[in-house]
C-alpha positions as CSV (number, residue, x, y, z in Angstrom):
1,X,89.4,83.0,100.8
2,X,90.9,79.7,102.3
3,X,92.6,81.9,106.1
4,X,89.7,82.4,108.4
5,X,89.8,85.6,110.1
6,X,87.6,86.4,113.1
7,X,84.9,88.9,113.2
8,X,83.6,91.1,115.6
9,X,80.3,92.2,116.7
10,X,79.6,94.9,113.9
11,X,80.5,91.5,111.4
12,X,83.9,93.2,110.2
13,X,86.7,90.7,109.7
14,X,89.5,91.2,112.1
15,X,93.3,90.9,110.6
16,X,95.9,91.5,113.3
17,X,93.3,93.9,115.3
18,X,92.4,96.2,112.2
19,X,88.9,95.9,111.1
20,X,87.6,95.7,107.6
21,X,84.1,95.4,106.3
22,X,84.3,91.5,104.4
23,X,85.4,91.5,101.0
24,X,82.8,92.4,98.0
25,X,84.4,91.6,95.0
26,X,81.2,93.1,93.4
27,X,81.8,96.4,95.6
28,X,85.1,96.4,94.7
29,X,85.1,96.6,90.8
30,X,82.2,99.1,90.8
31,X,83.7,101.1,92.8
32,X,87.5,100.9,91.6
33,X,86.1,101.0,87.8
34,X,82.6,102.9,88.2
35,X,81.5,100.3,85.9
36,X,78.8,101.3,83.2
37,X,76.5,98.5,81.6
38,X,77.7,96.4,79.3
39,X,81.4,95.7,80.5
40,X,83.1,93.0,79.2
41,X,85.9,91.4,81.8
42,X,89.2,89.5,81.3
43,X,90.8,87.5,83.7
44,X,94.3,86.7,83.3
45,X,96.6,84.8,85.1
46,X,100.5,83.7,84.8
47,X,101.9,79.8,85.7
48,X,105.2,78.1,84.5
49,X,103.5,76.0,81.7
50,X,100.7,78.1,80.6
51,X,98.9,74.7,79.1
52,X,98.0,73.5,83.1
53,X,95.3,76.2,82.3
54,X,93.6,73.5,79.9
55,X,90.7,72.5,81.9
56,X,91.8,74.4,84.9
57,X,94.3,71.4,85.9
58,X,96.7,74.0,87.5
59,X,94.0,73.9,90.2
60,X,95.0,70.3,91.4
61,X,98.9,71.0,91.6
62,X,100.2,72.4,94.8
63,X,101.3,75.9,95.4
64,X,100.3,78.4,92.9
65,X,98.5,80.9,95.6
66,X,97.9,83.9,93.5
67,X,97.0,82.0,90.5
68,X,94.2,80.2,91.9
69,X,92.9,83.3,93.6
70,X,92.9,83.9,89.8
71,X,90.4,81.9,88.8
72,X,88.3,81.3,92.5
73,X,88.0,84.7,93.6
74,X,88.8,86.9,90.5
75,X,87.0,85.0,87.5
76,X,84.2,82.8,89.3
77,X,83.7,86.2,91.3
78,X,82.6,88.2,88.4
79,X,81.3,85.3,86.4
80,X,78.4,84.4,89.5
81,X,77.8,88.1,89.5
82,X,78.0,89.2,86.3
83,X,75.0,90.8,86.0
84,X,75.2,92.8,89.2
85,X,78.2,94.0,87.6
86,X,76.9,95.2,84.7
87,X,78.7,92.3,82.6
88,X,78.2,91.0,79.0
89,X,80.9,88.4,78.9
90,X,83.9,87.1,81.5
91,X,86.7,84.6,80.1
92,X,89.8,83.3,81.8
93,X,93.7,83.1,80.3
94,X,96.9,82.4,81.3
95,X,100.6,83.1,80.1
96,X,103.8,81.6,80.7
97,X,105.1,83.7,83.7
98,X,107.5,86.1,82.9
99,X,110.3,85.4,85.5
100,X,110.9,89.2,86.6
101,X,108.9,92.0,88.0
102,X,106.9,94.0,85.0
103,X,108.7,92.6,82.2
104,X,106.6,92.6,78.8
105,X,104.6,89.6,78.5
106,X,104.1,87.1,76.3
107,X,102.7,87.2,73.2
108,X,100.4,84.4,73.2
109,X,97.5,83.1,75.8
110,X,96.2,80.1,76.7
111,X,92.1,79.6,77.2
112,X,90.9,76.8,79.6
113,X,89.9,74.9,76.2
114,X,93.4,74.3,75.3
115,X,93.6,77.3,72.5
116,X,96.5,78.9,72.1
117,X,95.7,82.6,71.1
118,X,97.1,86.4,70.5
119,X,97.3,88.7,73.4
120,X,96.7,91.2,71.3
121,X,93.9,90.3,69.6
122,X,92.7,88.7,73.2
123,X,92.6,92.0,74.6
124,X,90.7,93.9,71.5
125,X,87.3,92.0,72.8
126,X,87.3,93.1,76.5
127,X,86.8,97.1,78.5
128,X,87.8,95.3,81.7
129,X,91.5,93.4,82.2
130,X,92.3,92.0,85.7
131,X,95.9,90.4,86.3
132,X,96.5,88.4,89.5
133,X,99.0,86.1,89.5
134,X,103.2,85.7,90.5
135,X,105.3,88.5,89.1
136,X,103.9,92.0,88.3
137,X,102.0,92.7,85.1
138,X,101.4,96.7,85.8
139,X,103.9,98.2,83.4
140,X,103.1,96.0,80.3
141,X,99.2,96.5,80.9
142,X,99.7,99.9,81.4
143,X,101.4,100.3,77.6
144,X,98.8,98.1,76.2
145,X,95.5,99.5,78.5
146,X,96.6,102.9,76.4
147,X,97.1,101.4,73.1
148,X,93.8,99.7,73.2
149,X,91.9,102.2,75.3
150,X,91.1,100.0,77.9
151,X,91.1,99.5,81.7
152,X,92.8,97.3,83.9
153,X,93.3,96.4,87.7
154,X,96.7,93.7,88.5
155,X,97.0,92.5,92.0
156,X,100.3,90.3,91.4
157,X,101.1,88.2,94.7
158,X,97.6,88.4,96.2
159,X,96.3,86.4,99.4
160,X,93.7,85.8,101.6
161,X,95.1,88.4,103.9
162,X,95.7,90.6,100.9
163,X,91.6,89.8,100.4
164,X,90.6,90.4,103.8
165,X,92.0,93.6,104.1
166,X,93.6,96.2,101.1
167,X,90.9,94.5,98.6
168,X,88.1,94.8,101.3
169,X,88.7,98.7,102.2
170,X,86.5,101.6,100.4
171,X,88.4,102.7,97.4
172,X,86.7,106.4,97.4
173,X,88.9,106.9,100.8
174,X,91.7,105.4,99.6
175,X,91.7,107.9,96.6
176,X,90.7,110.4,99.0
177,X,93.6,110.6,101.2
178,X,96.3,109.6,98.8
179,X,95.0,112.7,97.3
180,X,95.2,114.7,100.8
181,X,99.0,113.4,100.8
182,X,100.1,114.1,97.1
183,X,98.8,117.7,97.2
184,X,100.9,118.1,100.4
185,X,103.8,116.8,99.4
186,X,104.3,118.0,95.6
187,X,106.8,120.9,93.9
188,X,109.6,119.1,96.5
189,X,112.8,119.8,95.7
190,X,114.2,116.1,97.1
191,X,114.0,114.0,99.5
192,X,116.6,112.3,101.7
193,X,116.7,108.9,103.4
194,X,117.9,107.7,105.9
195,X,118.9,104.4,107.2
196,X,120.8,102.1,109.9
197,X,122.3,98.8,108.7
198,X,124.4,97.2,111.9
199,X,125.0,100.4,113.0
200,X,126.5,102.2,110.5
201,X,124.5,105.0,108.8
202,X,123.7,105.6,105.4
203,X,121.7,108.3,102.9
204,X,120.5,109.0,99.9
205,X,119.3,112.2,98.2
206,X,116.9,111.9,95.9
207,X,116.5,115.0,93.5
208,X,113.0,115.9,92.4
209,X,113.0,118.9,91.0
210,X,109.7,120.2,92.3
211,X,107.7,118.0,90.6
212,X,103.8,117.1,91.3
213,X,103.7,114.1,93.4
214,X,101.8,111.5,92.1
215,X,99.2,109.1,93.3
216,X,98.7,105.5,93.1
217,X,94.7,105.9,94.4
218,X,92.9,102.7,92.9
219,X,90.2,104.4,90.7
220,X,90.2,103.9,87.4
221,X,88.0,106.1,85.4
222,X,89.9,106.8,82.4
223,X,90.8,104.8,79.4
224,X,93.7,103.6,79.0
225,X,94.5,103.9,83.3
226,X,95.5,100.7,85.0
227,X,95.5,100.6,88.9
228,X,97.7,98.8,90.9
229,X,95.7,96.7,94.1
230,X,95.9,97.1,96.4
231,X,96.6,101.3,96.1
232,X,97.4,104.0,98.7
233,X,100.9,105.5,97.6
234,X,102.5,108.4,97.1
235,X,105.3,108.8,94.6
236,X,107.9,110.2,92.5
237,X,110.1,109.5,89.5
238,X,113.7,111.2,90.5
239,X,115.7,113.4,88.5
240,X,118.7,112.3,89.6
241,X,119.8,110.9,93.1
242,X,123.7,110.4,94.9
243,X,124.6,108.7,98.4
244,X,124.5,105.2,99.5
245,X,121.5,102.4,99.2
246,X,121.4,99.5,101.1
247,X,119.5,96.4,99.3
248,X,118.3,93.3,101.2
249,X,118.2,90.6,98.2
250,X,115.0,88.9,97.2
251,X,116.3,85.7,95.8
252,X,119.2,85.6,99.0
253,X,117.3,87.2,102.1
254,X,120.6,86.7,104.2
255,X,122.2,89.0,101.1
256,X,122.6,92.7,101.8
257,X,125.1,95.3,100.2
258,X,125.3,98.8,100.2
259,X,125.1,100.3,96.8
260,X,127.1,103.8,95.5
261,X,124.2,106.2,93.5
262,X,125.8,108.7,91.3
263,X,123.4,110.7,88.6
264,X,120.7,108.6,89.7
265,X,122.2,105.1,89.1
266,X,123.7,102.6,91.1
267,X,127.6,102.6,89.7
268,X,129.4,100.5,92.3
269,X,129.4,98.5,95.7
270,X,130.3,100.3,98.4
271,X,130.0,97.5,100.9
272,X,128.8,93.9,101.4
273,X,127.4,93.8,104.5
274,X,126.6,90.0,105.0
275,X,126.0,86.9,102.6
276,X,126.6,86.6,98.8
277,X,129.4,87.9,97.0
278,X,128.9,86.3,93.8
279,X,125.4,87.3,93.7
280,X,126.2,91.6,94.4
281,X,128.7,90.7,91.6
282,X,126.1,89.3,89.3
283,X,123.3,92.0,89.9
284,X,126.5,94.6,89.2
285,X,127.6,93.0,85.8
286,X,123.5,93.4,84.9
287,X,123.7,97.0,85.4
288,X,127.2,97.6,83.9
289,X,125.7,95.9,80.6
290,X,122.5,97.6,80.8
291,X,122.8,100.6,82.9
292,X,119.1,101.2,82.9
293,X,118.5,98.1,85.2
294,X,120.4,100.4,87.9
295,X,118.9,103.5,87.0
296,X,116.6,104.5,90.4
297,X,113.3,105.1,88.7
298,X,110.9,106.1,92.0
299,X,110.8,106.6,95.1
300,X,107.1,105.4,97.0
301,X,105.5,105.9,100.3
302,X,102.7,103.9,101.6
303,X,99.5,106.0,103.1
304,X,97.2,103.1,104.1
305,X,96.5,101.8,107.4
306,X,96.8,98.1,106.8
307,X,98.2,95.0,108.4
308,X,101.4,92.7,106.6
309,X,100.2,90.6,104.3
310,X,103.6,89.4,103.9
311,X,103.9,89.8,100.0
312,X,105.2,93.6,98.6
313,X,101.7,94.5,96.8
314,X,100.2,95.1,99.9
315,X,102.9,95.9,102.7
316,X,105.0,98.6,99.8
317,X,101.3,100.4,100.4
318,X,101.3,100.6,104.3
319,X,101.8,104.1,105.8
320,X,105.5,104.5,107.8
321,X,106.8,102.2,104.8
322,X,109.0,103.4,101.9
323,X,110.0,102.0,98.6
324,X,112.9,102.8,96.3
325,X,112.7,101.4,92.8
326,X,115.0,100.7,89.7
327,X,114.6,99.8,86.5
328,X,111.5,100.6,83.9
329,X,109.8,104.0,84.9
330,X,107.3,104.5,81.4
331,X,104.1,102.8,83.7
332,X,105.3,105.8,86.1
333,X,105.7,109.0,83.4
334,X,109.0,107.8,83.8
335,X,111.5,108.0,81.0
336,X,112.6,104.4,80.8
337,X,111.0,101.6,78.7
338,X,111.6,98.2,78.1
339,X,112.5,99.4,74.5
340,X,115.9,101.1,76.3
341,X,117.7,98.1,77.4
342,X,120.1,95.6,75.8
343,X,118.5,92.7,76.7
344,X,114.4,92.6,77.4
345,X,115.4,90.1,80.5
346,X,116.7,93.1,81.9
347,X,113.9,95.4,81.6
348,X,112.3,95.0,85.0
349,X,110.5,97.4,87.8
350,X,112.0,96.6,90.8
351,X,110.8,97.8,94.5
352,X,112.9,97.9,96.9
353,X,111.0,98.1,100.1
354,X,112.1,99.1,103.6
355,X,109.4,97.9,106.6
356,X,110.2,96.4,110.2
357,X,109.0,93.3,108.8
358,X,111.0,92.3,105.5
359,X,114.4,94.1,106.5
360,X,114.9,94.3,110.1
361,X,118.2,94.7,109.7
362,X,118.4,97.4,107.3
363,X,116.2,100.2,109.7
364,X,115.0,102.9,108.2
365,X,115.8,105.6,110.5
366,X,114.2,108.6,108.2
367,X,112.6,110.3,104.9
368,X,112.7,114.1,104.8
369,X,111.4,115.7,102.2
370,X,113.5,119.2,101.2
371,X,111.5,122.3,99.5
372,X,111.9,126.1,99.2
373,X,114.7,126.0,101.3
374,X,112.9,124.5,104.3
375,X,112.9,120.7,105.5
376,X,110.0,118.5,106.4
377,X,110.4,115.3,108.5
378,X,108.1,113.2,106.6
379,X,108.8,109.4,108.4
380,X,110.9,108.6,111.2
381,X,111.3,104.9,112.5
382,X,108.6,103.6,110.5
383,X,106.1,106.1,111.8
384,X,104.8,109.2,109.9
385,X,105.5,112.3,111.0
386,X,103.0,115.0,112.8
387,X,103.2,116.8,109.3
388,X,101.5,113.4,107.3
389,X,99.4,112.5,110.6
390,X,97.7,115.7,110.1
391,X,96.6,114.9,106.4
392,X,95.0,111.8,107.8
């Protein structure tokens, strides 16, 4: 890690006044993976011209946080302990980066020796896959973890505060109390939000049938599973959805616009509230082409007790946060794959998360969740509720 963080007389590394114990990339993966002798690990990465990997000259060029967290903390991480890990073999790839969040990858990677090779048969020779790097890999390596039948960990967007704190935590907890808050909140009927933008109020309802909640925990035990790290969420795939959503842009940050949601999907503007026309009209010609790029695929809810590490991995996982998504839902259980939409470019997981830090002017006033006929306050001003407090 390059940030320094203070520690404190037990020797836990202090980020923003929360206390972890220092990151163990060692306890990490045994611990996340329950790792048996005689793994074999991957490390893959993503950079604009996959070729920089040849003898690891991306290193040298500026920028490119994630990516060399890749290779310094990731892949010389396991490689100086591969024994304590149980290891037979660790090699390092990259791939041109895909340019949107969980969009198929490439077919071919690049080793450090200047090959160019098949990420398919790349991925035939390994039990362990680890993606850290720009933009999202989750949904691809989820489809291809289960073809293969094997396991995977992608911590897209990662830094040193990421490091110090999600990646430093116990992942038996984690799992533990994601559990605690996916039991509670399962067979819910919907869930409404619930925001303030200048003002003005807005909802959504988001209609879930009653399904089981689901769990994004961190332990991956099964073949084919690929866990998403840092974990700690809650989640859902809706059924359907109607009402307003507001959207703070990532490419325009001064860009908001409040979306209509009929049947699930977004199907109009209702309002720009500050910055770019053209751009709402842009992102609205995408979804009238390919609807499913508009379709809202989850709804999330963070149940850790973390600091911002400024970048979505971590902060879509902090408890009193909340996450809509739309897009590709198949990583999920979700009904949507990249195979559904016009134009692969299109075929992205998008979060759109609501926290006091990224959108303070889009306030998320509250999410209550709606079930038997009785309602449940389950976040109000960023804070959870005395309902999720007491699952804690």
């Amino acid at each position: 890690m390059h940030q320094q963080f203070p520690t404190n007389a037990e020797g836990q590394v202090v980020v923003d006044g929360y206390a972890f114990p220092p990151f163990d990339l060692v306890r990490l993966l045994r611990t996340v993976f329950e790792l048996e002798d005689g793994e074999s690990f991957a490390v893959f990465t993503d950079l604009p011209n996959p070729r920089d990997v040849t003898d690891y000259a991306y290193l040298k060029q500026d920028g490119l946080g994630p990516q060399k967290h890749a290779y310094n903390t990731l892949f010389k991480g396991v490689q100086d302990n591969l024994a304590a890990l149980g290891g037979t073999k660790v090699d390092f790839y990259a791939y041109e980066e895909t340019g949107g969040s969980n969009l198929d990858l490439p077919d071919s990677v690049f080793t450090p020796g200047g090959a160019e090779l098949a990420l398919r048969d790349v991925l035939k020779q390994y039990s362990i896959v680890l993606y850290m790097g720009r933009w999202s890999a989750t949904a691809p390596i989820t489809a291809l973890a289960k073809e293969f039948g094997i396991r995977g960990a992608t911590m897209h967007g990662a830094n040193d505060r990421v490091l110090a704190s999600g990646l430093a935590v116990d992942y038996e907890e984690v799992s533990a109390r994601a559990e605690r808050m996916r039991s509670a909140m399962s067979s819910a009927d919907s869930m409404v939000l619930e925001w303030d933008v200048g003002g003005e109020l807005y909802s959504l309802r988001l209609h879930l049938g009653g399904q089981d909640a689901q769990k994004s925990h961190g332990l991956v035990r099964a073949l084919g599973d690929v866990a998403n790290l840092p974990a700690g969420e809650v989640y859902y795939v809706p059924e359907g959805g109607e009402g307003l959503l507001p959207q703070k842009f990532e490419d325009d940050a001064e860009t908001i616009a409040i979306f209509k949601i009929e049947d699930r999907g977004i199907v109009g503007v209702e309002k720009l509230v500050q910055g770019d026309e053209a751009l709402v009209r842009k992102y609205m010609e995408t979804i009238e082409f390919d609807k499913n790029a508009g379709q809202l695929t989850e709804l999330g809810l963070g149940t850790q007790t973390l600091p911002w590490a400024h970048t979505d991995i971590q902060d879509e996982k902090i408890l009193g946060t909340a996450h809509v998504a739309t897009g590709r839902s198949d990583h999920l259980g979700g009904d949507i794959s990249s195979a559904q939409f016009k134009n692969k470019r299109n075929a992205t997981h998008n979060d759109i998360l609501f926290t006091p830090e990224k959108t303070p002017e889009v306030k998320l006033k509250r999410v209550t969740m709606h079930r038997n006929g009785e309602q449940t306050l389950i976040l109000e001003d960023y804070e959870p509720s005395p309902f999720v407090k007491a699952l804690l």
